[in-house]
ZADREN-56130 format. One record per atom (N, C-alpha, C): x, y, z. Coordinates in steps of 0.2 Angstrom, whole numbers, plus 5000, padded with zeros to 4 digits. Each point is the difference from the previous one (the first is absolute). Last residue first. Example, Ala and Ser with C-alpha at 12.3 -4.5 7.8 and 13.67 -1.06 7.14 Angstrom:
! residues 2
506449895035 500450065001 499650055003 500249725000 499650065000 500450065000 
//
This chain:
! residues 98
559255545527 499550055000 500150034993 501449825008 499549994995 499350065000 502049945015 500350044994 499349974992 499549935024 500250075001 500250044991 498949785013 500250014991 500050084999 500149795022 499650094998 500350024993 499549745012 500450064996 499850075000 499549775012 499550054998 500850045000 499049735007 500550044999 499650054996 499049855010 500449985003 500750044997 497050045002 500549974997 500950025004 497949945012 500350064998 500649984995 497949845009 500550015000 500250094998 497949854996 500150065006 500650005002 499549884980 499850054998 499950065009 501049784988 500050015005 499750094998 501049794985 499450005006 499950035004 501650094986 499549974995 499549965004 501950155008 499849974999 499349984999 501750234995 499349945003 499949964998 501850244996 499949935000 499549975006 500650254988 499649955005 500249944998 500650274994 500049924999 500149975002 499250284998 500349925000 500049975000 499250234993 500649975001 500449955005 497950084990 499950015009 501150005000 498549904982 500150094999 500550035007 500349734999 499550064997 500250074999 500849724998 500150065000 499350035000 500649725007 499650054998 500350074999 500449705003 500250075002 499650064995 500049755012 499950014996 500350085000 500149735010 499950085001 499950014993 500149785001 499850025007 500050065002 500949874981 499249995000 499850035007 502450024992 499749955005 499549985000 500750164985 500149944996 499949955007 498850235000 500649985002 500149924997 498250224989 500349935005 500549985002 499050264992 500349945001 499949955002 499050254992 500149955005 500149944996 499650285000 500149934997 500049975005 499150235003 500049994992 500449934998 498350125023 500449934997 500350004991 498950225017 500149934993 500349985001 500050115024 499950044993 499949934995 500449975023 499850045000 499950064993 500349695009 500450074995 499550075003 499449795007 500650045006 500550054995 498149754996 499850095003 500550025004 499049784984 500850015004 499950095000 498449774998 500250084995 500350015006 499149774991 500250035006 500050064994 499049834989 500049985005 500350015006 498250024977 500750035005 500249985007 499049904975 499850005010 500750055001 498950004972 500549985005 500050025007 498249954980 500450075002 500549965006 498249874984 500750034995 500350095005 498249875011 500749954997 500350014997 498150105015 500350034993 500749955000 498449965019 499850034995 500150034993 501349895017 499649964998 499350034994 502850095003 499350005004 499449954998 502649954993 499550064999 499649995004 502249884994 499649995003 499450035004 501950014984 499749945000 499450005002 501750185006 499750014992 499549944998 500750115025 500149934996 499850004992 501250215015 499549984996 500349914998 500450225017 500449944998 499549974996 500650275004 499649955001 500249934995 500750275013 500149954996 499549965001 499950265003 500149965003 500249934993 499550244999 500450005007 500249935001 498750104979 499650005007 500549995007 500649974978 499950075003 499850015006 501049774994 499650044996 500250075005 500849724993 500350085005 499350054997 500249715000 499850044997 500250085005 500349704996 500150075002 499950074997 499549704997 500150064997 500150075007 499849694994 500150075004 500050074997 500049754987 499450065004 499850035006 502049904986 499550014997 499450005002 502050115013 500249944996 499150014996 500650215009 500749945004 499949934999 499550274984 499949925005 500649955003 499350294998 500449944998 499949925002 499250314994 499749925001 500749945000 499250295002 500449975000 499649935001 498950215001 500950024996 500049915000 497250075003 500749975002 500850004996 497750155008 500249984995 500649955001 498250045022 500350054993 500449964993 498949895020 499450084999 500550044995 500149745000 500550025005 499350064996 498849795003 500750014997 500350075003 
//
């Protein structure tokens, strides 16, 4: 699971799940489909690494295909949802948000 607290959770249908945490990073979760040894814990199954501070939200795109994130770091990232060695494809500076 993630090494810190998690801000933020959104589902992208009835058993995908995302996850923002402190820890810097996001994570795609099958909620279904857990580990063999603990079936009621959900497989993780990418984590998305390129904030430089907490992750406090995160969004799905109505495409099922990206997703978008804000951090302390003040930005915001859009990433596609397969693809975890891409750079995400857009990044805002949230200047008047200091």
């Amino acid at each position: 699971g993630h090494l810190g607290a998690v801000n933020a959770v959104t589902a992208l249908d009835e058993t995908m799940i995302l996850t923002a945490s402190r820890d810097r990073t996001v994570k795609l979760w099958d909620a279904l489909n857990g580990n063999e040894e603990n079936t009621k814990s959900a497989a993780c199954l990418r984590t998305y690494v390129d904030h430089k501070n907490e992750v406090t939200c995160v969004t799905h795109c109505h495409d099922g295909k990206t997703f978008l994130t804000g951090s302390r770091d003040l930005k915001i990232k859009m990433w596609n949802i397969t693809s975890v060695s891409l750079p995400p494809s857009l990044q805002a500076v949230m200047e008047e948000h200091q």
